[in-house]
C-alpha positions in Angstrom: 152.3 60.6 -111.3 150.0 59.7 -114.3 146.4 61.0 -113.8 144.0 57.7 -114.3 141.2 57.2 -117.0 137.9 57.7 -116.0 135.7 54.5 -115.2 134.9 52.6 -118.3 131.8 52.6 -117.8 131.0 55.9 -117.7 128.9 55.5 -114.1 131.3 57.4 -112.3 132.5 61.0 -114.2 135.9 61.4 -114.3 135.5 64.7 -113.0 134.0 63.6 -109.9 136.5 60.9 -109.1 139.1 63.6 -109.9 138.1 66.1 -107.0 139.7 66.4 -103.5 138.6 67.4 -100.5 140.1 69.2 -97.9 142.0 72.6 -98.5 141.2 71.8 -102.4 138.4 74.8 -103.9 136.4 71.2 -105.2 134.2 69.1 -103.3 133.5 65.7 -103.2 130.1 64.1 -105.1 128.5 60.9 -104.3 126.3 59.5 -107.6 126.0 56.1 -105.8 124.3 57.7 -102.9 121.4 58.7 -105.7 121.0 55.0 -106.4 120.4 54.1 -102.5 117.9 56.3 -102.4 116.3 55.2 -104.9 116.3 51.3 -103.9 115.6 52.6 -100.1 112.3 54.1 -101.7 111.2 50.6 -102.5 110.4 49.1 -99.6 108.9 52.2 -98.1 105.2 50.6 -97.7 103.0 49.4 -95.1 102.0 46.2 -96.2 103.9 43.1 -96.5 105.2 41.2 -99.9 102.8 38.7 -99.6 99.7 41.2 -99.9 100.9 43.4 -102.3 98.9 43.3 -105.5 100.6 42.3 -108.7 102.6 45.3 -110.1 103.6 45.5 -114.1 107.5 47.1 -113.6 107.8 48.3 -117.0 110.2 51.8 -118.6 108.2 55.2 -119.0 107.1 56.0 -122.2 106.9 53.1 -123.9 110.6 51.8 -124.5 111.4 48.5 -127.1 110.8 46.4 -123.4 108.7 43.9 -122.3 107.2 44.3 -119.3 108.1 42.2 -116.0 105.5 40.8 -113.6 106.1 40.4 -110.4 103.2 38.1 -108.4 103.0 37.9 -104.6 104.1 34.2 -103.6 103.3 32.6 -100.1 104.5 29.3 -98.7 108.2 28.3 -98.3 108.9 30.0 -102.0 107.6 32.8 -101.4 111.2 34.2 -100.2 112.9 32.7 -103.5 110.2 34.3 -105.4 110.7 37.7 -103.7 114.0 38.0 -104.9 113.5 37.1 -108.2 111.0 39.8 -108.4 113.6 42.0 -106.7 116.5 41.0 -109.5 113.8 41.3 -112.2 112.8 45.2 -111.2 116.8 46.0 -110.5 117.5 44.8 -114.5 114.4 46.5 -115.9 115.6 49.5 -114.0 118.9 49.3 -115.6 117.2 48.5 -118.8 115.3 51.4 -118.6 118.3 53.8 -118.1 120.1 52.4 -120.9 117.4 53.2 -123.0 117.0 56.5 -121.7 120.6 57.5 -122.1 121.0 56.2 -125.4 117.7 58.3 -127.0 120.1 61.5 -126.2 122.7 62.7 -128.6 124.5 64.4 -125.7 128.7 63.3 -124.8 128.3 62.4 -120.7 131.0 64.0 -118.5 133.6 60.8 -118.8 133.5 61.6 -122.8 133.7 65.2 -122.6 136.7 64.7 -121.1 138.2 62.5 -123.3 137.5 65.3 -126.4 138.9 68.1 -124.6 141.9 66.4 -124.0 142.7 66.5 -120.8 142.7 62.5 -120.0 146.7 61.7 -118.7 147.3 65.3 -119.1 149.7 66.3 -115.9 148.8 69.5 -115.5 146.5 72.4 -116.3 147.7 75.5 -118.0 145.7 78.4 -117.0 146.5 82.3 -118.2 145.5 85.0 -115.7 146.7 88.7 -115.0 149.4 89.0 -112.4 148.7 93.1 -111.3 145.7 93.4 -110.4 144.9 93.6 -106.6 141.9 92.1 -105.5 142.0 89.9 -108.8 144.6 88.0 -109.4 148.5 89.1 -108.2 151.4 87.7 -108.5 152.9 87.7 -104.7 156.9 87.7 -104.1 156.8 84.0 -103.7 155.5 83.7 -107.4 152.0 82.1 -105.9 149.0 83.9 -107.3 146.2 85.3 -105.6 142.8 87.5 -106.3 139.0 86.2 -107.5 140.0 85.3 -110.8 142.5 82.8 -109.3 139.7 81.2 -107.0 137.2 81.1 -110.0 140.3 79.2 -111.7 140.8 76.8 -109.0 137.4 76.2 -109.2 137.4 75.2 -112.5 140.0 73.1 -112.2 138.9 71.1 -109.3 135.5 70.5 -111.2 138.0 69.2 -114.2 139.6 66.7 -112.3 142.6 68.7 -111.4 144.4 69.6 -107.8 145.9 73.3 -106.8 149.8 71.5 -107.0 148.8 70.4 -110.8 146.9 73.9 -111.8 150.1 75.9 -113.1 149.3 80.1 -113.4 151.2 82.0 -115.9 150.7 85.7 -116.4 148.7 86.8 -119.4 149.0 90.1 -121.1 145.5 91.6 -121.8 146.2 91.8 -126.0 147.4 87.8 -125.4 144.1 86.6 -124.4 142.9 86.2 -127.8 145.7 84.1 -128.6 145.8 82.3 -125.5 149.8 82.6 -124.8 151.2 83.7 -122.0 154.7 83.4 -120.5 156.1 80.9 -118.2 158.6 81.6 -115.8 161.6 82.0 -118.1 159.7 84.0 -120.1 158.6 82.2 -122.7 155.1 82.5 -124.2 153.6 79.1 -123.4 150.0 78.4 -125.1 147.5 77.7 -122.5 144.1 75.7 -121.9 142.3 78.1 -119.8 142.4 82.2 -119.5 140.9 83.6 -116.8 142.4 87.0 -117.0 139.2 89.6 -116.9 138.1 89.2 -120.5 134.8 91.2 -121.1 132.2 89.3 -123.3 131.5 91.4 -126.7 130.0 90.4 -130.1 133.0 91.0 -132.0 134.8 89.0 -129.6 132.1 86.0 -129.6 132.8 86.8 -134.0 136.2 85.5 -133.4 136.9 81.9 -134.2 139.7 82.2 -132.2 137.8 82.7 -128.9 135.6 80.8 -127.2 133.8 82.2 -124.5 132.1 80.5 -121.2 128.9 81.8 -120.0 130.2 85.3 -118.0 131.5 84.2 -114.2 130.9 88.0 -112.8 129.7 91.1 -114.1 130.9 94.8 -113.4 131.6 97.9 -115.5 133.4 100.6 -116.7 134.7 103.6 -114.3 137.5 106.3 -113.4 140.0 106.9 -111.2 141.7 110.1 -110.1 144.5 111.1 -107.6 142.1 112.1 -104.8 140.7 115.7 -104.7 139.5 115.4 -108.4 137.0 116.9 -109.2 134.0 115.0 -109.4 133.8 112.9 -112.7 130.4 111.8 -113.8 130.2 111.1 -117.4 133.5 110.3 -119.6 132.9 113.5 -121.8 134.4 115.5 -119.3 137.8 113.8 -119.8 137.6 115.4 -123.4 141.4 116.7 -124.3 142.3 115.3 -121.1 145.5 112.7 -121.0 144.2 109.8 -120.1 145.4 106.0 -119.6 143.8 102.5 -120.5 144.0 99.1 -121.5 145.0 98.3 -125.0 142.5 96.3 -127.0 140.1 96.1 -124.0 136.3 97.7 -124.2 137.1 100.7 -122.0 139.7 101.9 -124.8 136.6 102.2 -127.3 134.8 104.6 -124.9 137.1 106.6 -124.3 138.2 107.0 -127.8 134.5 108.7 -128.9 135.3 111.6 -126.3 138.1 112.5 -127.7 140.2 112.1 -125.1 144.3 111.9 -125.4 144.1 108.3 -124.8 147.1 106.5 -123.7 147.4 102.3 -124.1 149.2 99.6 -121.8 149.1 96.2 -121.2 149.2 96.6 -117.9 146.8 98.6 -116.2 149.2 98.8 -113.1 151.6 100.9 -115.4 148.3 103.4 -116.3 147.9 103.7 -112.2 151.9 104.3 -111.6 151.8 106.9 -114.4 148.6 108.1 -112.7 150.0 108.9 -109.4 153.3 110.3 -111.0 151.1 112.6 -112.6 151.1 111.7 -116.1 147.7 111.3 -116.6 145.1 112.8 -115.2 142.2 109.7 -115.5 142.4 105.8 -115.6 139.6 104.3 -117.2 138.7 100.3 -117.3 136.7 98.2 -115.3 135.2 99.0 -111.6 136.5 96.0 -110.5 140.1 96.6 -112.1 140.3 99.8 -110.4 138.7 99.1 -107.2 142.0 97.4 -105.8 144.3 100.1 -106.2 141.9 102.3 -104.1 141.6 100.2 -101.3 145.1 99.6 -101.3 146.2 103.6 -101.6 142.8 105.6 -100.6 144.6 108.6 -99.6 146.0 108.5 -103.2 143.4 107.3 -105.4 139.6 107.8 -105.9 136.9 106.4 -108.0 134.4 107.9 -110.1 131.1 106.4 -111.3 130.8 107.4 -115.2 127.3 106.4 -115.1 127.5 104.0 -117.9 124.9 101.7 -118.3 126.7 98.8 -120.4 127.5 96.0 -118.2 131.1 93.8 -118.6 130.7 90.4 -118.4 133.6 88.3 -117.5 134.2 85.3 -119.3 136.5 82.5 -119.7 138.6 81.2 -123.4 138.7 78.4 -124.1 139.3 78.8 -127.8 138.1 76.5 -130.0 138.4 73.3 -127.8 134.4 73.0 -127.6 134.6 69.8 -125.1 136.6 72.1 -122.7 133.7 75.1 -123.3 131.2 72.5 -122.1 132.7 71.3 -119.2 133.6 74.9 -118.1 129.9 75.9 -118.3 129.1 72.5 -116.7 131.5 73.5 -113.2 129.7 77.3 -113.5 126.2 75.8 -113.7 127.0 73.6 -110.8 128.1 76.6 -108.7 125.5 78.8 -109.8 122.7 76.5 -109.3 124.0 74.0 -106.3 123.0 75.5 -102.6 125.9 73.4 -101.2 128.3 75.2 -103.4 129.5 78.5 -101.7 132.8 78.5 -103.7 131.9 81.3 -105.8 130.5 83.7 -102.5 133.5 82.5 -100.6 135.6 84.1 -103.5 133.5 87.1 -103.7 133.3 87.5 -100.0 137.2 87.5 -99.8 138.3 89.3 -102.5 135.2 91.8 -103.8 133.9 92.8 -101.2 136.2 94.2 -99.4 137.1 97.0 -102.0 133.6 97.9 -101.5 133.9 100.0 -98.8 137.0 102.1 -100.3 134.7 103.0 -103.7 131.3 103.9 -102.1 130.0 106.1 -105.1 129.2 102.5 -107.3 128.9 98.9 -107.3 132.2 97.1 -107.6 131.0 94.2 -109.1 127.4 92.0 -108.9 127.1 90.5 -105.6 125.2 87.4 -107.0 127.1 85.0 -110.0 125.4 85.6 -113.2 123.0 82.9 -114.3 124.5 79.7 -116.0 122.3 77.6 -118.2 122.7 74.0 -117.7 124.8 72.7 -121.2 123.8 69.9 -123.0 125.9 67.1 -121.0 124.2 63.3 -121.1 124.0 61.9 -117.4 122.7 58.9 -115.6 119.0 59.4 -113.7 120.7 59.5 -110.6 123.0 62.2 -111.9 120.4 64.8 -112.6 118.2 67.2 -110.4 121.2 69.3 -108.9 119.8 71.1 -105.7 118.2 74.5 -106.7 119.4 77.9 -105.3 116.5 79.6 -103.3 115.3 83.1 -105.5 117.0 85.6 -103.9 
């Protein structure tokens, strides 16, 4: 069935109207409830109509208006003349928010939407990793499951978009540049979203080609070991040692100044199967990649903190579709900053922090989301003011 256009009028986001409750990662928003509160405010006074001074109803800071009087009446008009005061405040209101909205340069929600293409589109193409416990795996019955495929869902609710119409496809770690992946006859398929563990770097942010989000978690780099290991502490003890890592991912160029007799995959689950065949002695990547295979094989596998104090920030491409870049940061923003939104925790709760307790020696991953500026989106007063997170 055809997704509908947002609201002409561009009152109503079409992301809001797009979100489902239930079961669905989204929640629902109510604008309109902003614009109750506001009218309810009004007749919040002690006195009645009649006493009231005149008031001057006129827009903040000075707009091209003219003011509207409203006069206290008594007699049999004075009901008739109440509501015309009442009609004249609700237009210079509206007045007054037109005038507003249009001195920003801004796109609202309903036109960001419309940019990034994804008006009528049927469903949303998103590319994440499929071996990776914890993270995102692909299960026998081809569902998808892990952190990154809650952060994805979250995303997608905030774009309008329902779990049955978010379609997964698995993502090799040199593809996420180029945004393909493969569907599931195994063709590469170009995507709108990857959500596949991409570390934020400058010559990443370089590439024209990538367009990174403001980071969804952070973590770093690390090393596992068939248990019994000695203790590993910095990388350059892995000098002349065989080890394994991601191809084109940051871990690789750490490694590399060691010297170490570095072995690439695209999958990381091949470096950990060659790892406990004995192949290799160390896998290096991210904590938060490894930390799944230890919980799920402890009396195998065991993690080493490297002690390295550059961070890896998780982002998501978009490439160079700028409207989707906004609205991306828009749903991060919302979950970083909105108390009401525990979509985020609820991912990190289920997935992250249970690995915890199998890789005591270092911090999986940050236990808080990483901040997320608001971006530069035009919305109606009662729009604005999301609810603030407490510090801490």
């Amino acid at each position: 069935m055809e997704r509908r256009d947002p609201d002409p009028g561009g009152v109503v986001d079409s992301v809001e109207s797009g979100r489902e409750s239930g079961a669905e990662p989204g929640r629902d928003r109510n604008p309109g409830a902003g614009v109750r509160k506001l009218l309810s405010m009004r007749s919040r006074t002690g006195r009645p109509e009649e006493e009231r001074e005149p008031q001057v109803v006129a827009p903040p800071d000075d707009p091209p208006v003219a003011p509207v009087v409203v006069r206290p009446a008594g007699g049999s008009g004075g009901r008739g003349l109440r509501l015309a005061g009442w009609l004249a405040a609700v237009v210079a209101a509206a007045i007054v928010a037109v005038w507003a909205v249009g001195r920003t340069g801004s796109p609202t929600e309903a036109e960001l939407m419309e940019q990034a293409g994804l008006n009528g589109k049927q469903r949303l193409l998103i590319g994440v990793k499929e071996d990776t416990p914890g993270i995102a795996m692909r299960l026998p019955d081809g569902t998808y499951e892990g952190f990154d495929i809650q952060i994805a869902l979250m995303i997608a609710a905030d774009l309008g978009f329902r779990a049955s119409e978010v379609e997964f496809l698995s993502i090799e770690t040199e593809d996420r540049a180029r945004m393909t992946a493969r569907n599931a006859a195994g063709q590469h398929v170009k995507v709108d979203l990857v959500v596949a563990t991409f570390s934020v770097t400058p010559a990443r942010r370089s590439n024209t080609a990538i367009g990174f989000s403001t980071p969804y978690l952070e973590t770093q780099q690390s090393v596992i070991t068939r248990t019994g290991h000695p203790d590993i502490t910095s990388l350059s003890q892995l000098r002349g040692k065989k080890v394994c890592t991601l191809a084109t991912s940051t871990s690789e160029t750490e490694v590399d100044k060691v010297g170490a007799d570095v072995t690439r995959k695209n999958r990381i689950s091949e470096c950990v199967a060659g790892l406990k065949d004995k192949e290799y002695e160390a896998v290096t990547t991210d904590t938060a990649l490894l930390a799944g295979f230890v919980r799920d094989e402890p009396d195998l596998l065991e993690h080493h903190d490297i002690g390295l104090e550059a961070s890896e920030q998780w982002a998501v491409n978009v490439g160079g579709n700028e409207a989707l870049r906004t609205l991306v940061n828009l749903s991060l923003h919302r979950s970083f900053t909105d108390p009401q939104d525990m979509r985020w925790e609820d991912a990190y709760e289920r997935f992250i922090a249970p690995m915890q307790k199998y890789s005591p020696k270092e911090q999986v991953a940050g236990r808080t989301q990483p901040p997320a500026p608001e971006p530069e989106v035009r919305r109606w007063p009662w729009e604005r003011g999301i609810p603030q997170r407490n510090a801490g």
